[in-house]
C-alpha positions in Angstrom: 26.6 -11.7 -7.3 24.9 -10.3 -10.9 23.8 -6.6 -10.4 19.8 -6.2 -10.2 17.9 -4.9 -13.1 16.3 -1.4 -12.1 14.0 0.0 -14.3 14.6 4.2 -13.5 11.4 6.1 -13.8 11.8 10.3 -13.8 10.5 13.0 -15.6 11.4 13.6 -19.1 8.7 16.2 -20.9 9.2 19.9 -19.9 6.3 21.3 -18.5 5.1 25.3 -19.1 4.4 27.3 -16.5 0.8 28.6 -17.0 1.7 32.2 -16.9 3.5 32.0 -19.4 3.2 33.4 -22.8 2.0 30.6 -26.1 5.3 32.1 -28.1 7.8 30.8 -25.1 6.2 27.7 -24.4 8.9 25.7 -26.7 11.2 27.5 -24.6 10.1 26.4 -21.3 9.8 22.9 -22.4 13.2 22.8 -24.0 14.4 23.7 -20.9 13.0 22.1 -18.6 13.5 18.7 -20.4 17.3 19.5 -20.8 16.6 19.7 -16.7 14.8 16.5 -16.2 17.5 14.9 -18.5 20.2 16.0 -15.9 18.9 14.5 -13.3 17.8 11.2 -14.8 21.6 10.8 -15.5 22.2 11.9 -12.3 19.4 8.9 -10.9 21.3 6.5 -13.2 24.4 7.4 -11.3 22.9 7.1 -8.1 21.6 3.4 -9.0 24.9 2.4 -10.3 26.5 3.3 -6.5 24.6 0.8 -5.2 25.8 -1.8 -7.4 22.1 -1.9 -9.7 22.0 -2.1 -13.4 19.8 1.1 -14.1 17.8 1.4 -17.7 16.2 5.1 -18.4 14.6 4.0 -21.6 14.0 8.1 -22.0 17.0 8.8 -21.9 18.3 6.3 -24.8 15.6 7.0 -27.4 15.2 10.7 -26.7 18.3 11.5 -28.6 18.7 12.8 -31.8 18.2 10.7 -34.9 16.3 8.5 -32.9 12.8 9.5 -31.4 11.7 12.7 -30.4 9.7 13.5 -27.5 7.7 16.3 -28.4 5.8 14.3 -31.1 3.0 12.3 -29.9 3.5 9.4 -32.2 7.3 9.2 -31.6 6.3 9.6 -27.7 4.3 6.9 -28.0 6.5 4.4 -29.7 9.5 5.2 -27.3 6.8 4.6 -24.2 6.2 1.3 -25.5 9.5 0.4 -26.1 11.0 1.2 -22.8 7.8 -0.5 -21.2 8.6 -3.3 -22.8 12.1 -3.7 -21.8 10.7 -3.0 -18.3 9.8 -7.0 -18.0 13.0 -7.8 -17.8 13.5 -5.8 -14.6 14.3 -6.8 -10.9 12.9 -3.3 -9.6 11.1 -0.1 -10.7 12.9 3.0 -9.0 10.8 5.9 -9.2 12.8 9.1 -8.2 10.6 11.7 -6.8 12.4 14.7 -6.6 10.9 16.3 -9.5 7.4 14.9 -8.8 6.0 12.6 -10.5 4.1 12.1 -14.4 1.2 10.7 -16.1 4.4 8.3 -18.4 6.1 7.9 -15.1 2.4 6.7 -13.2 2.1 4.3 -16.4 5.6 2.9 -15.8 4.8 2.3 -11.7 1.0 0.8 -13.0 2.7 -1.4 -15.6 5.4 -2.6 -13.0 2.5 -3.1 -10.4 1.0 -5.5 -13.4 4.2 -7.2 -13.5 4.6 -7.8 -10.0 7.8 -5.8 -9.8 7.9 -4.5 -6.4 8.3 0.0 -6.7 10.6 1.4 -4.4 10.4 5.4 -4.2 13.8 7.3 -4.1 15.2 10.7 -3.5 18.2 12.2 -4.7 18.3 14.2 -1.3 21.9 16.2 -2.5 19.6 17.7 -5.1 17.4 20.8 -4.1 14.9 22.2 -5.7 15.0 26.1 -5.9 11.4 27.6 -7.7 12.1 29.9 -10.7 8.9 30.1 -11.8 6.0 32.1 -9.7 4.1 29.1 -9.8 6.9 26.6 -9.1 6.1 24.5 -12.0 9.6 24.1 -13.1 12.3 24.2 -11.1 16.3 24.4 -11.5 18.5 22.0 -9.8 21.6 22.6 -7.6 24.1 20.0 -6.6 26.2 20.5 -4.1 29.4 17.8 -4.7 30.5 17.7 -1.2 26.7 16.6 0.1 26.3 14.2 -2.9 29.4 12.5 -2.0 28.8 11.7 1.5 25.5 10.7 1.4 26.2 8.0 -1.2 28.7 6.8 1.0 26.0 7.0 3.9 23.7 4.8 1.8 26.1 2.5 0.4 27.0 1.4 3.9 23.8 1.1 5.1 23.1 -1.5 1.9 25.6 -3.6 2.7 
């Protein structure tokens, strides 16, 4: 039986917390996006456990030598590109656990468009723990035990 196509949609750009000062912003957003990265792999993983074919088009040309994130025109280009390749999908998977954004709101309206059907997912093992005063970013915790057995929960539930 082929794997379904699942198109992952999570936060990528680090947000600023408004109390914060202009000079740290770059900071903050570094960050936070090395944060959001994190936990898109750990989506990916968490699609792969049930047997899907996850793409996180943000997380392949938001490296390095390819695009870069913080520059609008680059943002852009890697938006449309991964929108793009989100045709080809089965399902859009849009993990919630960080809230959601305006690129991840265009992915779901694009799929909508397509006729892809959205499904709304939680990695529950992860927990949010405010760092900020105004809990606009937010650290992650994993606890490996909890991951584990509630994977195993919902894998035997999908089949």
């Amino acid at each position: 039986m082929p794997a379904r196509l699942v198109i992952i949609e999570s936060p990528l750009r680090g947000r600023v917390p408004s109390w914060a000062p202009r000079w740290l912003a770059p900071l903050f957003e570094r960050v936070d996006r090395w944060r959001n990265k994190r936990y898109a792999r750990a989506c990916m993983r968490d699609s792969l456990m049930f047997g899907e074919a996850p793409y996180a088009s943000h997380l392949i040309y938001d490296q390095p030598g390819v695009l870069d994130d913080a520059e609008p025109a680059q943002r852009k280009i890697g938006m449309d590109a991964g929108f793009a390749w989100g045709s080809r999908g089965d399902l859009c998977a849009v993990y919630v656990d960080l809230g959601i954004t305006d690129g991840m709101r265009r992915g779901m309206e694009l799929a909508l468009q397509r006729g892809l059907p959205i499904e709304e997912r939680s990695l529950s093992a992860y927990r949010p723990i405010p760092w900020h005063r105004d809990g606009c970013t937010r650290r992650m915790s994993l606890t490996p035990a909890r991951y584990r057995r509630e994977r195993r929960e919902r894998l035997e539930v999908a089949r």
